[in-house]
Every structure is written in C-alpha cells, then in structure tokens.
N, C-alpha and C positions, 0 to 999 in steps of 0.2 A: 738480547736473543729471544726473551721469553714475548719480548711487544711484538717482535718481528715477525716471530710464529705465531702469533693469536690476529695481528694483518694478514699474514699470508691464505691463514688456514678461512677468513672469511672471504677473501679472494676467492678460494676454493670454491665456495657454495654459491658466490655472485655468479661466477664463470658458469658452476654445474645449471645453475639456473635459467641463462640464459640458452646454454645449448640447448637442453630437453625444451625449453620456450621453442625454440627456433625450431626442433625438429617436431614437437608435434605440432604444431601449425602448417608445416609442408605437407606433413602425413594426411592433417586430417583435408585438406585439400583438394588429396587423391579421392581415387574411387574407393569405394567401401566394398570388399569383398566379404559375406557373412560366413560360419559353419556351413559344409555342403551338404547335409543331410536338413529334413525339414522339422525334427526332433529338437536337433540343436541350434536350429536358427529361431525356432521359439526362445529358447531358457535364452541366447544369447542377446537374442530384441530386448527380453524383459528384464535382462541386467543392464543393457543400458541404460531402460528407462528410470533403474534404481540407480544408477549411478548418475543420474540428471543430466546424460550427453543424449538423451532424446527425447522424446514426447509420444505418445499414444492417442491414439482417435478413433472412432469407430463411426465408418460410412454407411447411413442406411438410405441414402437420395439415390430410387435406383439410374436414374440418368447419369448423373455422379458414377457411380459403380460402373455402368456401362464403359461410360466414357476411357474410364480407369483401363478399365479390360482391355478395348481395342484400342489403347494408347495415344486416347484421342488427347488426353486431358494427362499435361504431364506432373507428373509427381517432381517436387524439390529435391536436389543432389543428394545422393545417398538414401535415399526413403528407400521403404520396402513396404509390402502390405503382403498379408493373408489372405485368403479369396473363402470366405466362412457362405458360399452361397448368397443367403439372401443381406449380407455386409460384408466390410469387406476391413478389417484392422489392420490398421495403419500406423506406421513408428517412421518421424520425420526427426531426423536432427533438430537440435537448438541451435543457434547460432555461433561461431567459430570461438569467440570471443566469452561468451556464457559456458559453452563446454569446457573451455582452456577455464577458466574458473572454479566451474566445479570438478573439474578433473585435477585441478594443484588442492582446491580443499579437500579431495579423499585422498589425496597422497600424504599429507600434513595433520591430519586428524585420524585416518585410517589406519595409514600406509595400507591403501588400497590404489594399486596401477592398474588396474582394469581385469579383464579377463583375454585368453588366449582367446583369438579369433578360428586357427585352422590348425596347429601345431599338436595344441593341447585342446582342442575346442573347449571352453565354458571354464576351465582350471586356471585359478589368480595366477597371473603372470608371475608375483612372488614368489610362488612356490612351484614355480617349474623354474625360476632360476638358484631358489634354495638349493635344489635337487641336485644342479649343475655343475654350480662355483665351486664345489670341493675337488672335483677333478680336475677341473682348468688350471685350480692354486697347483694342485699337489702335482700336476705334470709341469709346470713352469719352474716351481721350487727346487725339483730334480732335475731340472735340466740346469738351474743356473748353479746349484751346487756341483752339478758334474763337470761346468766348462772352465768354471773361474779358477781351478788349480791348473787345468790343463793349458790354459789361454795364458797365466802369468808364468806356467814352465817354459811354453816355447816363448813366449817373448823374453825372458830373462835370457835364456839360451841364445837367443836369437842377436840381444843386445851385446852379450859377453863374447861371442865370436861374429862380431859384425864381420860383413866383406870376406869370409870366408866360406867353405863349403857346406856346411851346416848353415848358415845363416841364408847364404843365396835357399837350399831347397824347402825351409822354414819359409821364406819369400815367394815362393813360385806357389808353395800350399795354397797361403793367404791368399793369394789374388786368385786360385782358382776356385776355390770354396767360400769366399767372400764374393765374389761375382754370380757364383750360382745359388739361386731362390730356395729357399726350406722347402720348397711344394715338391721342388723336382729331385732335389736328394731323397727326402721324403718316397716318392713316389719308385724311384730306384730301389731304395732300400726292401720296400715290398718286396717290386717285384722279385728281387734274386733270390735276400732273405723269408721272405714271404712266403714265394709259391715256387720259384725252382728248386730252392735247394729245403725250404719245410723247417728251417734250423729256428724261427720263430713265428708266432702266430699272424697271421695275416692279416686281420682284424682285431679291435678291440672286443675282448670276450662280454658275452651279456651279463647282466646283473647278479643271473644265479651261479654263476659258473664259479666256484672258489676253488682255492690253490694257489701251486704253483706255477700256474698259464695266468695269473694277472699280473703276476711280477715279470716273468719273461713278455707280457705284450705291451711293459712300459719302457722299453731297450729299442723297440725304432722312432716312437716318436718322441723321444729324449736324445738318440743321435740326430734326428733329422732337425730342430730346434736347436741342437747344440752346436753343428760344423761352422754355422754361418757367425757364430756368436764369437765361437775359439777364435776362430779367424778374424775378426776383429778386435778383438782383446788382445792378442797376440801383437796384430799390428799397432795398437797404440801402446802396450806395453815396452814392445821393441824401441819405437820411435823416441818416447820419454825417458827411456832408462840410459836408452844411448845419448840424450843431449845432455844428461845428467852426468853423466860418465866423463864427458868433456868438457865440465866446467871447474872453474879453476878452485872452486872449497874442494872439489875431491883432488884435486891436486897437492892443493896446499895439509890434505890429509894423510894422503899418501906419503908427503916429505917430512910425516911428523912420526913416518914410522908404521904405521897401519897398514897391513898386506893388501890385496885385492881384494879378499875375500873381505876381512872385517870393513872395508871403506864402505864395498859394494850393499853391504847388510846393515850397516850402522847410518850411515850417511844415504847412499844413492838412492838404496830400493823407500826410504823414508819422504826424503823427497818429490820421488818419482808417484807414488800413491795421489797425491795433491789431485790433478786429476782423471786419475784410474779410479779411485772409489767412486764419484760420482757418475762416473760411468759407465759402470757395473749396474748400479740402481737404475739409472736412466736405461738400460739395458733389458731390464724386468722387462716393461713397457712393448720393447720389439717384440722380447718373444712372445708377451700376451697377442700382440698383432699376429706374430706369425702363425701361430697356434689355432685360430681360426681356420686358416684351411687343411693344417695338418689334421685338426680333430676329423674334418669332413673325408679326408680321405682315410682315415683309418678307422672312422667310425667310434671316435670316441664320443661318451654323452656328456660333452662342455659344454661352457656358453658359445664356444664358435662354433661349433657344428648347429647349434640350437639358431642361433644368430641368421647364418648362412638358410638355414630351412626356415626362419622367419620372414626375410627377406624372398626368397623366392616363396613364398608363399601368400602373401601382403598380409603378414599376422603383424602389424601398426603396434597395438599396446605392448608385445613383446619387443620387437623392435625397437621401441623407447626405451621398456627396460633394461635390457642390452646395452643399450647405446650409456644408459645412465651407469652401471656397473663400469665398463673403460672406462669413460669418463673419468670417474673417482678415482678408481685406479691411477689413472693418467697424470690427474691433479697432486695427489699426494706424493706420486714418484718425484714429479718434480719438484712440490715442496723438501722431500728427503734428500736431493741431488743438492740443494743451496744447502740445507742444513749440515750435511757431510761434510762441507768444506772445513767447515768451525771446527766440526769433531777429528779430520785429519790434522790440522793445521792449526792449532789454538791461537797463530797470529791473526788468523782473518776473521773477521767478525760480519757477520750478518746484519744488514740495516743498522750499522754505525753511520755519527753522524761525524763531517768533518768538526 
C-alpha cells in the first residue's frame, strides 16, 4: 500500500505538471492584455522584467520612434512601449520556451506565480487565492457534510421499500433534481428565498459585515450544491443496497435467524459501502466544479467566482493559478477514491501483484 501511494502521489505532480505546461503555453500564446490604468501598466511591465518573462529597451533612433508611433514599424507580439517624448521604452517578451523556464524556476524556488494582471492588478496571484480557498473549502465541506446523511437516508429507505409508494416518489425526486444543473436551482432559490419572500440574504455579505447574516447566507448556496449531490447519492445508494438485499449471503443470514433489521445493518449496508465511499470523495470533486458558478451568482469571494472574473478578464497568471489549485484538488481525490477501497474492504489491496 504504502509503494502504491508514494507511485501514485508522484503520478500526481507528473500529471499537475504537464497540465499547467500545457496551459500556460496556450495562454501565453494569446494576446496580452495589461492593467488599464497607466500607473499600473508601469509596476506591471517592470515585474515582468523581474520576473525574466520580458526584456526592456530604450529607443532613442528618432526614425525608429517615428516609425513606432505611426505604426509603420511593428513591434513583436505582446510588446508594449511608453511614448517618454524624445524615447520611447519598450518591454518585449522573451521567447515562449525561456519564459516557460523561468516562470516554473520562480514557482519552485520562490513559489512566485506571477502577479495579477486585471483582477487584482500588481497583487501575487498567491495571495489573492490565499484569501479565497478558505471559503471555497468551507462552503463545499458544508455542503458535503449536509448531503451524505440525507443522500444515504433516502436511498436506504428507498432500497427497503423498493416498488412501492415511497420508493416510486424517492425515484421521481432523483430524476427531477439530478437532471436539473446547481446554477438553475441555485438561481431559483434566490429568486423566491432571496428577493420575494426576504426570508434569506440574497447575496453573500461583504467582509465587514459579522453576525448572524453570514451563517444564514451559507443556507442557499449549500442547498443549491447539495440537491444535485442528494440525488445522486441517493440513487446509487438505492441501486447497491437493493442488489445487496438480493443476494443469497443475505439469504443465507436471514435463515440463520437474523431479523431484517440486524441482516440489513450487519451484513447489507457493510457491503453496500464498497462503492459508496469512494463516491462520495469522488463527489468533493463535482461540487468544487459546481461551485464555481454558484459562488458567481451569489457573490461569494472563492476561487470560482475569482476563476470566472479571471477568465473573462484574460488575467493568464491567475488563471493558471486557478487551474493549478482544481487540479490538486482533482488529483488527490482521486488518489483517495483508490485508497478508500482498502480502508472499506481490507480484502482489496491496492497495487497488489498477482
């Protein structure tokens, strides 16, 4: 077990490696959009050129400068220059290949990811997702603690009266709340609870605001993260418990004397776990995805609404950042979903050989 996870876990960092390769080399590709003010498109030129993704020059040929001006004479992709009158400073990228180098050497020696382009202008992208990731964890945490009792009641319920009345509208649930997207429950919940009826906040409160309005405005975006999850939980718990229920060891335990109840609790629901716990952790995983656009629509300060305002904003270095935080996330869940198996089941062993 212990070889299996020290392969696995370097797996991890091969994979994270090659994504954020892959994605800043498309990014830096694109066009370069700087800070919009011209305050901050100084401090922001001259952190790249500390960070060695550009270069500096200073043009005093006035033909040269001329040409610059009337755009007779084009500048390299992504350049920008100053117009200082009689020169004119100039900040031209390095090459894709020498950026991508010195940009993995300040992440590995610094943990230096650049800085914000337009979000946070000039502020390490570090430390605008520092700021973040506690809220993202703590809304996802509460959500998956709120579903997983709720998600294994009705499927237990669900399997113990199959094909009956209860079970058919447990059935009709799932398929209506598992077919519909967390944006749009989400975005219902507002509206009613929200702004018709006032009975919760409509927004996530700002930073100053303490009390008891922050705890009441973590109750829509923990329902609207949660219905989609129940409902799938539900449905696989239902599915598993019931083909559990009809195989012949619970049979043969029943006939040894054991009621319904103790077979169902001793025996079914033991085996039935197998796997339900790893899909519960594989589960984290969704709702981090889903929580992205719920943070944007209720205005929470996570990494998804940050992500989202990155993205439409072409802020690149946060973007990576971003993208490297799921990642991780992403990696390790699934390291944890193979390792679960061993911890439910101590017959199955991880990276056994035959």
């Amino acid at each position: 077990m212990i070889r299996y996870t020290i392969i696995r876990t370097l797996w991890i960092f091969i994979i994270l490696f090659l994504v954020i390769s892959v994605n800043f080399s498309l990014l830096r590709l694109a066009p370069l959009y700087p800070p919009p003010t011209e305050e901050e498109r100084e401090i922001f030129y001259e952190q790249q050129v500390r960070d060695g993704l550009m270069e500096r020059r200073i043009e005093r040929d006035p033909d040269t400068i001329q040409g610059i001006r009337d755009r007779q004479i084009q500048l390299p992709r992504n350049a920008f220059y100053f117009d200082e009158d009689t020169q004119l400073r100039i900040y031209e990228p390095v090459p894709i290949p020498r950026q991508y180098v010195q940009w993995m050497g300040n992440i590995l020696t610094e943990w230096n990811w650049g800085v914000s382009q337009s979000v946070q202008a000039n502020v390490p992208v570090f430390e605008v997702l520092v700021s973040r990731i506690p809220v993202t964890v703590m809304l996802n945490i509460i959500a998956l603690f709120f579903y997983i009792p709720i998600g294994f009641a009705l499927g237990i319920i669900a399997a113990l009266r199959k094909d009956h009345l209860t079970d058919n509208i447990i059935s009709l649930s799932v398929m209506v709340f598992i077919s519909i997207p967390s944006f749009v429950v989400m975005s219902i919940f507002v509206l009613v609870f929200g702004y018709q009826l006032g009975w919760l906040p409509s927004q996530y409160p700002a930073a100053d605001i303490t009390g008891w309005i922050r705890v009441e405005a973590l109750v829509l975006p923990v329902l609207g993260l949660s219905f989609g999850a129940v409902a799938g939980l539900t449905r696989t718990t239902r599915a598993e418990l019931s083909e559990v229920l009809t195989s012949e060891f619970l049979l043969l335990a029943r006939t040894k004397g054991l009621t319904r109840t103790q077979s169902v609790i001793r025996h079914a629901m033991r085996n039935s776990m197998v796997p339900l716990v790893p899909g519960i952790i594989a589960s984290f995983v969704g709702l981090l995805s889903g929580s992205v656009i719920i943070e944007r629509i209720y205005s929470i300060p996570g990494t998804g609404r940050i992500f989202v305002s990155a993205m439409q904003q072409d802020d690149y270095n946060l973007v990576l950042g971003v993208t490297a935080f799921y990642t991780i996330i992403s990696l390790f869940a699934v390291l944890l979903v193979d390792l679960s198996y061993g911890v439910v089941d101590p017959r199955i062993r991880m990276g056994a050989r035959k």
